[in-house]
Steps between C-alpha positions, in 0.01 A plus 500: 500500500257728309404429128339670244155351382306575197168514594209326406450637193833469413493102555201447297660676192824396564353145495284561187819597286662173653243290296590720159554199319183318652282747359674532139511093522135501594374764273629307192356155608146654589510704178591174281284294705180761455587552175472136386271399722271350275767271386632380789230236608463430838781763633288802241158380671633603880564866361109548461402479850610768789606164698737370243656806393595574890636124509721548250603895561628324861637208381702674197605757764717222695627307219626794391643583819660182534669550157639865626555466794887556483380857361237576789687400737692768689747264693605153502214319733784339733731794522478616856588881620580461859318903522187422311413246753101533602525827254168685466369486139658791314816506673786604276829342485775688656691531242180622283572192271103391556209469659388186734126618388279239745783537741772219602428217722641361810830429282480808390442361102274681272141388550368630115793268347452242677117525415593529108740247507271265690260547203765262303485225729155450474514549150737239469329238756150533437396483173735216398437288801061557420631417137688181579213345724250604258715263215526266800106490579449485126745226402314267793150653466443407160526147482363481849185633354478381149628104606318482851538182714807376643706771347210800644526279823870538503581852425212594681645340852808654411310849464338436853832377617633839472164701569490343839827561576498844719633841226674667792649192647641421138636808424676500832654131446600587166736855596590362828894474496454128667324399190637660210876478630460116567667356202558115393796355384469304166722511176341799354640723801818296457524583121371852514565637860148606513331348865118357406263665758137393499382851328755468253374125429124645509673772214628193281155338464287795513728714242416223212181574502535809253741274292251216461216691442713725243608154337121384513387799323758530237444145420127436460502836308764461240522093483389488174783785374829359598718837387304675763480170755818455484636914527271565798538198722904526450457804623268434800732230620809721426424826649229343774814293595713769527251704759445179669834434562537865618238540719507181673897381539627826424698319245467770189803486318435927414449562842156692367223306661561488861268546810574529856420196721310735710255606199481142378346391805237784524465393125433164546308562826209716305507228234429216713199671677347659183512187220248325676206743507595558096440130466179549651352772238647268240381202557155649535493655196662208323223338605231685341690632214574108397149441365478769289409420163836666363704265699283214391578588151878501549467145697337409149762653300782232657661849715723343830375579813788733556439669218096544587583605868741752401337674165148398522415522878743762620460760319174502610554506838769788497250763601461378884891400498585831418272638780630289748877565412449874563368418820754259560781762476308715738511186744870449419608860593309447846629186566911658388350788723436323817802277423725811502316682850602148648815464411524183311680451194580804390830662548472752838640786283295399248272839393164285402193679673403272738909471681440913443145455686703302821788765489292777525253377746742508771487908470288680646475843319270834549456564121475257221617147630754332290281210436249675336688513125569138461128382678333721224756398213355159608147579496533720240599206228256273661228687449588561144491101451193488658370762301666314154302177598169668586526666130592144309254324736220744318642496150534064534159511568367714206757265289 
């Protein structure tokens, strides 16, 4: 069967009006962001080097996409049209009722949706898993650091522990069906119906982290205001509860916070093998940042040692955190990348870029392989990270 194509010109500005609400997005938040610049700290500083401003053109230009990408998106990124299978890009529905612009792939889905719509899964994955080991590697870097001894001996083993264990052999044990399907009976799954795999009892004691640490700040911050003490760690426990509960039993009583066991196990899989190198940088620079004179005159002051880790020595080490979260996400992506070309733990329909990758690399295709959109989606948001940390690596410095 014949079908009318657009041409190439046609795809690239059919493809550039897809994004309409990219560019409006992303000409508001670059014009706010230039036009304050010199109020905005850290974030203003990156807009005054060619390296930054690229960094955060790239990295504004997926978020945003992740937000719209109901609107970009031409088709639904599992809907399958038996005649659009291994379409060449630019085909046109028969019915005229779109455009598979990159072409369809061996399922005949649209590759360009499923490369927007894989933009959201990383979105989702990524950044909160780097985000969650770096409160992890904080919570157990700081007083590994500032106490030292037994406690720096402890949590130090338990950092090699995990460091020696093989990345690639731990991601595989964590989203192998064997392992996350194997439940064990106990009264909780009796009471709540809910079968306790090892990744989902890895998610019970790795999710308090953020609560604790939430608690710890809250506390040695407003301990001498008890309106405020009071207000904010109700709150903590209430609403950190509430996403706990969601997240890890699936219990939520509003049926809001919910995650699929699937992305719970690539979630706590990228947790597990990036809290220990954050413990690393933090114990170092507890280390040196603990004989300070500043810190010394908070010791003399009567401050906890919670309260000096956490407001006195931490902020002070943010600049090289913040560095290596950005590169952090860039790992995470790669590592949800490679998880998705091999299969594991993701859903097969599932449209992240790396199960697009594997689906497409089974074609073989005279013009523009199908892989080709998702592999430089991937390397496109990489390389903005990489750029974003080589601009606050600079601007920590100057600081």
């Amino acid at each position: 069967m014949q079908f009318d194509t657009i041409g190439w010109f046609g795809i690239v500005l059919g493809v550039f009006g897809r994004f309409w609400p990219v560019w409006i997005a992303m000409t508001i938040w670059l014009s706010l962001s230039f036009g304050f610049r010199n109020k905005l700290g850290l974030y203003g500083d990156l807009f005054k080097t060619g390296v930054g401003t690229a960094g955060v053109v790239i990295c504004v230009f997926w978020l945003s996409t992740a937000a719209f990408a109901p609107v970009i998106a031409p088709f639904d990124p599992i809907n399958q049209v038996a005649v659009m299978k291994h379409a060449l890009p630019g085909t046109v529905m028969p019915d005229g009722s779109g455009i598979y612009y990159f072409g369809g792939d061996m399922l005949a889905r649209d590759v360009f949706s499923r490369m927007v719509y894989g933009c959201r899964i990383v979105m989702v994955i990524a950044p909160f898993a780097t985000a969650c080991a770096l409160i992890m590697g904080i919570g157990l870097g700081l007083p590994a650091g500032y106490y030292g001894g037994r406690i720096d001996s402890l949590l130090s083993f338990l950092a090699n522990l995990v460091l020696a264990f093989p990345v690639i052999l731990l991601f595989y044990l964590l989203v192998t069906p064997e392992i996350r399907q194997l439940s064990f009976d106990n009264w909780l799954s009796e009471v709540t119906g809910i079968g306790v795999s090892i990744p989902r009892l890895l998610a019970a004691f790795i999710f308090l982290f953020p609560i604790i640490f939430s608690l710890a700040l809250f506390h040695t911050r407003f301990e001498g205001r008890p309106g405020w003490h009071h207000l904010l760690i109700g709150l903590t426990i209430l609403i950190g509860g509430w996403i706990y509960a969601g997240l890890v039993f699936d219990a939520d009583p509003l049926g809001i916070m919910h995650i699929s066991p699937n992305l719970l196990n690539i979630f706590i899989a990228m947790m597990l093998s990036s809290w220990p190198g954050v413990f690393r940088i933090v114990r170092g620079l507890v280390m040196d940042i603990k004989t300070r004179d500043y810190v010394a005159a908070a010791q003399t002051r009567g401050e906890s040692p919670w309260y000096i880790m956490i407001w006195e020595i931490l902020p002070n080490a943010r600049g090289p955190l913040i560095v290596d979260g950005c590169l952090r996400v860039g790992y995470a992506t790669i590592a949800l990348g490679a998880l998705g070309y091999f299969g594991l733990g993701v859903p097969p329909d599932s449209p992240d870029w790396g199960t697009a990758i594997k689906d497409a690399s089974q074609l073989l295709r005279a013009y523009v392989h199908p892989a080709l959109p998702p592999a430089i989606a991937l390397m496109s948001f990489v390389l903005g990270l990489s750029l974003l940390a080589d601009a606050l690596r600079e601007q920590s410095l100057k600081d």
